[in-house]
Residue frames as qw, qx, qy, qz and C-alpha x, y, z in Angstrom:
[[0.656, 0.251, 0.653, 0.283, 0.68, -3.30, 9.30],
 [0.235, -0.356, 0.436, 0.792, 1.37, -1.65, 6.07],
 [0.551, 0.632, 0.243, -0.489, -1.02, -0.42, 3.31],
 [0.077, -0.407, 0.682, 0.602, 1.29, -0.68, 0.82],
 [0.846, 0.303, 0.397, -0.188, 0.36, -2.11, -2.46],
 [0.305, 0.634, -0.645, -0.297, 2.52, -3.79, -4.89],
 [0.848, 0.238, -0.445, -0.162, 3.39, -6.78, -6.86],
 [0.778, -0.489, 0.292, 0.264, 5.81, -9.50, -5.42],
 [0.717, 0.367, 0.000, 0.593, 8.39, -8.35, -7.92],
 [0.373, -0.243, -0.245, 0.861, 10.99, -5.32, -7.04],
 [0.120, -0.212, -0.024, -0.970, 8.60, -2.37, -7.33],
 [0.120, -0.548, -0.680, 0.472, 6.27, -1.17, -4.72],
 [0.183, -0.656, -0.368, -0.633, 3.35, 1.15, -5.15],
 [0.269, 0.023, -0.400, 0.876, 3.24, 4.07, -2.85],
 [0.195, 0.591, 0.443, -0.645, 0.25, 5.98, -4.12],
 [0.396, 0.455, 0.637, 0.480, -0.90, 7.67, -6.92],
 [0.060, -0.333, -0.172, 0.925, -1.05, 11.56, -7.67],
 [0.173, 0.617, 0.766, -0.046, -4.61, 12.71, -7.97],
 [0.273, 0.887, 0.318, 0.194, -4.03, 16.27, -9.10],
 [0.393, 0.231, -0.328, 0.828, -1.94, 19.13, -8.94],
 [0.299, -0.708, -0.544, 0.337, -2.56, 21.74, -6.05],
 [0.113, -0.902, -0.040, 0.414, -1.76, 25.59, -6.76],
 [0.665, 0.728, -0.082, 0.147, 0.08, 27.07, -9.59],
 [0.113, 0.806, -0.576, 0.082, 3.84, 26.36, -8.45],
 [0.618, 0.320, -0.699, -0.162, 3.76, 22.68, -8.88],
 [0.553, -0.212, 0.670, -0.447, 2.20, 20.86, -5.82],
 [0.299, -0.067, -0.945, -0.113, 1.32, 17.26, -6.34],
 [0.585, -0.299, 0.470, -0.589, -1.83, 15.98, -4.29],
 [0.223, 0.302, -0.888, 0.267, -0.93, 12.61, -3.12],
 [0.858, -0.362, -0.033, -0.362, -3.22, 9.70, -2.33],
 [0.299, -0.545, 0.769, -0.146, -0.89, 7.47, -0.09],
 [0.795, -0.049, -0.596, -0.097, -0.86, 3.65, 0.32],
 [0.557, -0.023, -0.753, 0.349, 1.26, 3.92, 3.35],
 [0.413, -0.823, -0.107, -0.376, 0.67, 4.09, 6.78],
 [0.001, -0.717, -0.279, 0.639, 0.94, 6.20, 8.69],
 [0.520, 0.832, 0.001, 0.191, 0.41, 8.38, 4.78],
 [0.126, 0.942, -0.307, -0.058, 3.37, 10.31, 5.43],
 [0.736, -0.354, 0.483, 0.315, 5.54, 7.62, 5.20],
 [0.624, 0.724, 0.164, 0.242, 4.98, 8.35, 1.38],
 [0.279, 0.910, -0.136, 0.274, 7.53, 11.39, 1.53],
 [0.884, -0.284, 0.341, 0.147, 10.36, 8.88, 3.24],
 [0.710, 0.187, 0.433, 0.523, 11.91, 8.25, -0.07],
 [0.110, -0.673, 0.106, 0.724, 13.76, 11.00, -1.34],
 [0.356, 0.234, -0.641, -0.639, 13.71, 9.41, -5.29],
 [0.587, 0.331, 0.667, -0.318, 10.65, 7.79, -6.03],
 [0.211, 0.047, 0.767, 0.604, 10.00, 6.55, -9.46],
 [0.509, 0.433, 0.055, -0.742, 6.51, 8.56, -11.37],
 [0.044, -0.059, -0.924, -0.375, 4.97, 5.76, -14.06],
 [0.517, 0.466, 0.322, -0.642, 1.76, 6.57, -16.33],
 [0.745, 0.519, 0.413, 0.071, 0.83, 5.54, -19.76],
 [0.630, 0.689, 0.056, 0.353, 3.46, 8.46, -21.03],
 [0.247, 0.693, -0.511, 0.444, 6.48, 8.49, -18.83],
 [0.864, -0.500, -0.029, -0.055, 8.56, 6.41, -16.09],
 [0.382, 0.689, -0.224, 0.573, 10.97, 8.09, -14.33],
 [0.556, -0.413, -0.542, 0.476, 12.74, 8.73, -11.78],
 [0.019, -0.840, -0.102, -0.532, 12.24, 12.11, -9.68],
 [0.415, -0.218, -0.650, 0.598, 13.53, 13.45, -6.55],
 [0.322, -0.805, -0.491, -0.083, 11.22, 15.39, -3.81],
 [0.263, 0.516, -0.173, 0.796, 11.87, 18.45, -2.99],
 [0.365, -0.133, 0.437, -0.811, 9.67, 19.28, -0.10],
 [0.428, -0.415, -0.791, -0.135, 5.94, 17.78, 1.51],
 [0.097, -0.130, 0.318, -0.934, 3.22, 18.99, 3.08],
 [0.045, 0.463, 0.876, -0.129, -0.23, 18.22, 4.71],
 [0.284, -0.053, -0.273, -0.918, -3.00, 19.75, 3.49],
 [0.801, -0.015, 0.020, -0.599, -6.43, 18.49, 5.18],
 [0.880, -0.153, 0.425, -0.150, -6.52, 15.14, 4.70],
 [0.671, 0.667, -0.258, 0.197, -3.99, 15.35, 1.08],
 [0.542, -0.650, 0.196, 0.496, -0.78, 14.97, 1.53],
 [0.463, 0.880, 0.017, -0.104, 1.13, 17.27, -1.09],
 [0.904, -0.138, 0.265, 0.305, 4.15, 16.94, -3.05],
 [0.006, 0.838, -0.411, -0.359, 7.28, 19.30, -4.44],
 [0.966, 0.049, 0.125, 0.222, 9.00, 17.59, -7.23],
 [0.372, -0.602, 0.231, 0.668, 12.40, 19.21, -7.73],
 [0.204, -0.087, 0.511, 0.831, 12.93, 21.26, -10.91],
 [0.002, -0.333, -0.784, -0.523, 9.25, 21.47, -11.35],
 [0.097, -0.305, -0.487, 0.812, 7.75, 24.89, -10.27],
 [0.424, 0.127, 0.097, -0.891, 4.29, 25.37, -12.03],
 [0.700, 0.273, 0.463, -0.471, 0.75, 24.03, -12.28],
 [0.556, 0.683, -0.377, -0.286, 1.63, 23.67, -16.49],
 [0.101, 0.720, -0.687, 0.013, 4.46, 21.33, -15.34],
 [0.145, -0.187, 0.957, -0.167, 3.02, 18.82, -13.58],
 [0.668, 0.166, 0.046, -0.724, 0.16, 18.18, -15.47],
 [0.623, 0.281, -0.722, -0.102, 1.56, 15.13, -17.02],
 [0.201, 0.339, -0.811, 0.432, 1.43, 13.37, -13.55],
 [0.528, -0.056, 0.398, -0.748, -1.81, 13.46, -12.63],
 [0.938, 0.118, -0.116, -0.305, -3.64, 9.95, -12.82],
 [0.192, 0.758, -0.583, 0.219, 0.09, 9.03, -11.90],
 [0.823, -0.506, -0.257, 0.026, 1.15, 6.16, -9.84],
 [0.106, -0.848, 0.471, -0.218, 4.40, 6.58, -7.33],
 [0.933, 0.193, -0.295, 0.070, 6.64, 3.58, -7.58],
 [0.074, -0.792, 0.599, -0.091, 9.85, 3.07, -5.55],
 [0.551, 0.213, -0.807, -0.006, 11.93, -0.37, -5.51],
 [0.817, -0.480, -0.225, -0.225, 10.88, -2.98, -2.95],
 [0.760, -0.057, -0.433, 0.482, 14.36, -3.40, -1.58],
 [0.112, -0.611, 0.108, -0.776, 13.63, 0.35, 0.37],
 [0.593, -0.529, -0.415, -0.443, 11.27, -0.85, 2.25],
 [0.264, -0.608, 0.634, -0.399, 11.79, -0.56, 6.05],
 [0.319, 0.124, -0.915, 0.215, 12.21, -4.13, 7.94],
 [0.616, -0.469, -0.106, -0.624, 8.90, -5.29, 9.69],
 [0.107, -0.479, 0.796, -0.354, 9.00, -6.71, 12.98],
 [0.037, -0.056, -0.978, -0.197, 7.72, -10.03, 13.52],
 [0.138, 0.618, 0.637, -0.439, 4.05, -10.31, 13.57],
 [0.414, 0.749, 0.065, -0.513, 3.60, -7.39, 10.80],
 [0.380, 0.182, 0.719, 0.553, 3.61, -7.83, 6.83],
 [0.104, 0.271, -0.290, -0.912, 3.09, -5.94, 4.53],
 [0.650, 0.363, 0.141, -0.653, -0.60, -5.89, 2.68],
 [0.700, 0.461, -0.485, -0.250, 0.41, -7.21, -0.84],
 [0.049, -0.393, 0.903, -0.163, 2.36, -10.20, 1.25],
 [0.238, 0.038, 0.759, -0.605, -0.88, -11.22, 2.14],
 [0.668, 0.429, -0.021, -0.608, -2.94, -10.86, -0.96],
 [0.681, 0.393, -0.575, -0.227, -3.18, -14.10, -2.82],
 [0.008, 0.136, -0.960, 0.244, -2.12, -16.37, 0.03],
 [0.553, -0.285, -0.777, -0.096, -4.42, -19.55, 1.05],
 [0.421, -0.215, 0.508, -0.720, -6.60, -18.96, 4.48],
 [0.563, -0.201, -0.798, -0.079, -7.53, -22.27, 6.42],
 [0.730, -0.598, -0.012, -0.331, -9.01, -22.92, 9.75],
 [0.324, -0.589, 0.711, -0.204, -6.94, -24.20, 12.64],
 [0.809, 0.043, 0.509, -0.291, -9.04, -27.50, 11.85],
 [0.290, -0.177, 0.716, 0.610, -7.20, -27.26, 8.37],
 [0.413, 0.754, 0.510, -0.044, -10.95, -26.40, 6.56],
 [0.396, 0.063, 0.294, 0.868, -10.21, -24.11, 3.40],
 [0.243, 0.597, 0.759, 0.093, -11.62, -21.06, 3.16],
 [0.510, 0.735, 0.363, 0.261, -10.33, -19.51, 0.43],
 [0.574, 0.250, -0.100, 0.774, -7.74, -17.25, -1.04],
 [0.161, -0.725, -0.324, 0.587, -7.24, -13.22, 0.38],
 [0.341, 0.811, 0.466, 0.092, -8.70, -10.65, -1.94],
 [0.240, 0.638, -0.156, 0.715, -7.57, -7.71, -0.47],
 [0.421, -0.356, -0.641, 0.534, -7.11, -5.77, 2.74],
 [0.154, -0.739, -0.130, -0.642, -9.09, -2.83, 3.96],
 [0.134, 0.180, -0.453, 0.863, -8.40, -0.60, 7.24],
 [0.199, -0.701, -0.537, -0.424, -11.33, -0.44, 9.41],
 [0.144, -0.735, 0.308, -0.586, -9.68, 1.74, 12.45],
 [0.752, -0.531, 0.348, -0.174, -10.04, -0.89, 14.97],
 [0.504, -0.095, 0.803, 0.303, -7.86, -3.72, 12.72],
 [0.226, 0.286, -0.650, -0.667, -7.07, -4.81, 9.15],
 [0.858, 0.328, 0.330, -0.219, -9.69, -7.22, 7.63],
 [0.190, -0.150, 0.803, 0.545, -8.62, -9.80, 4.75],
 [0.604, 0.395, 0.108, -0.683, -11.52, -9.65, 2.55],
 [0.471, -0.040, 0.812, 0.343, -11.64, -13.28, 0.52],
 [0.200, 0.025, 0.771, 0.605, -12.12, -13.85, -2.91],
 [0.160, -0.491, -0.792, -0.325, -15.77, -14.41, -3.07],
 [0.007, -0.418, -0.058, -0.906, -16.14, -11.04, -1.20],
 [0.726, -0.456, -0.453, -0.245, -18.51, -12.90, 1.15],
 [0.770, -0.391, -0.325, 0.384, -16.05, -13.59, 3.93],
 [0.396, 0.752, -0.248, 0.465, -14.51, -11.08, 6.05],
 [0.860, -0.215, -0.270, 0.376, -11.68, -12.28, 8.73],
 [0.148, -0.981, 0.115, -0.049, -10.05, -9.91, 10.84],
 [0.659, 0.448, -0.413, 0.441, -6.24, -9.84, 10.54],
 [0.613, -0.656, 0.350, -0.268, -5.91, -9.74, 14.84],
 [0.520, 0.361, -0.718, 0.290, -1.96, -12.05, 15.32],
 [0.187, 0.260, -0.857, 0.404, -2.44, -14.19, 17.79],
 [0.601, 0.199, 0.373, -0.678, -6.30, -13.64, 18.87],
 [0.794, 0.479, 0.192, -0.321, -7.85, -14.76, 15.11],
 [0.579, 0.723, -0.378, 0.002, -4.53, -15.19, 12.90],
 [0.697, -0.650, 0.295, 0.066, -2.48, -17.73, 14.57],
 [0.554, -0.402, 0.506, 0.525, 0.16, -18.19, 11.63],
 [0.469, 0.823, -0.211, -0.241, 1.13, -16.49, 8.46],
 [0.788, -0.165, 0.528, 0.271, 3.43, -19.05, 6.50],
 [0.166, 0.726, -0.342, -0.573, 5.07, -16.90, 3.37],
 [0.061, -0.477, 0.794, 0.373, 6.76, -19.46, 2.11],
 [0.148, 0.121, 0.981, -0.025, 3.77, -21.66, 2.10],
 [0.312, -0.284, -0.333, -0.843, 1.16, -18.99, 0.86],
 [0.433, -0.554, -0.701, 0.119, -0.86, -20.13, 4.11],
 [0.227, -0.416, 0.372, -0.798, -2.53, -18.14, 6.45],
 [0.400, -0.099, -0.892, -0.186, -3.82, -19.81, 9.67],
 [0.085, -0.429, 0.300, -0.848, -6.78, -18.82, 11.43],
 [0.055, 0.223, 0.821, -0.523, -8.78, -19.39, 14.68],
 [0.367, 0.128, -0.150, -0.909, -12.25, -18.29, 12.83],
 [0.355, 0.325, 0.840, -0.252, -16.23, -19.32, 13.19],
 [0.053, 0.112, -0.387, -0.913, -17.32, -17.97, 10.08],
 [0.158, -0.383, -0.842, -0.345, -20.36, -19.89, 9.96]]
């Protein structure tokens, strides 16, 4: 499943550059996706902050520890890419690779309706979070939290119907 975050309109959030790295214009790069390096996929990715949205193309990428770092082309010192930091990375949703059945994307999933099998409501999805074994929907009221397991606990995800439906004893 996919970390992404983004709206349901045509731009997707990638990540968001958290600083520069060394004085010849490294990016460091918090991801959304996963596996992270899927971030450095898209050869033009759009940069969008409070004073500039643009497009850029990547020159190069590199891990660094747990960072993953970014080259933007034409832009070859620390001075340069200061403007970017605090930064999100934006590319259109119509990139996006095809998921196979059974996987969706995060943000697909935020905002949709979660019932029981019994048809009990209970209550919208907050957000997802990663906990290494499986995704978790975390609901509204922070209280509930419902592993995202297809076919075990999730027995149907209904887009079109903002529905998720799961097998779950919450009580």
């Amino acid at each position: 499943m996919s970390r992404l975050k983004f709206s349901h309109d045509s731009k997707v959030t990638l990540g968001k550059i958290v600083g520069h790295f060394g004085v010849r214009g490294w990016l460091k790069v918090f991801s959304y996706t996963k596996p992270r390096e899927q971030i450095t996929k898209y050869q033009e990715i759009k940069i969008d902050n409070d004073h500039l949205n643009s497009n850029f193309e990547l020159e190069d990428w590199k891990i660094h520890g747990n960072q993953i770092l970014l080259k933007i082309k034409k832009f070859d010192n620390r001075d340069d890419v200061e403007v970017f930091k605090n930064s999100l990375i934006i590319i259109d949703r119509k990139n996006l690779p095809d998921l196979t059945e059974g996987q969706y994307y995060w943000n697909d999933l935020e905002g949709m309706e979660v019932q029981g099998i019994d048809g009990k409501k209970i209550g919208k999805v907050s957000h997802m979070i990663e906990t290494g074994s499986n995704d978790v929907m975390v609901m509204e009221d922070n209280k509930e939290l419902i592993p995202f397991i297809f076919g075990q606990v999730v027995k149907r995800v209904d887009l079109e119907k903002n529905l998720i439906e799961v097998d779950w004893n919450w009580d």
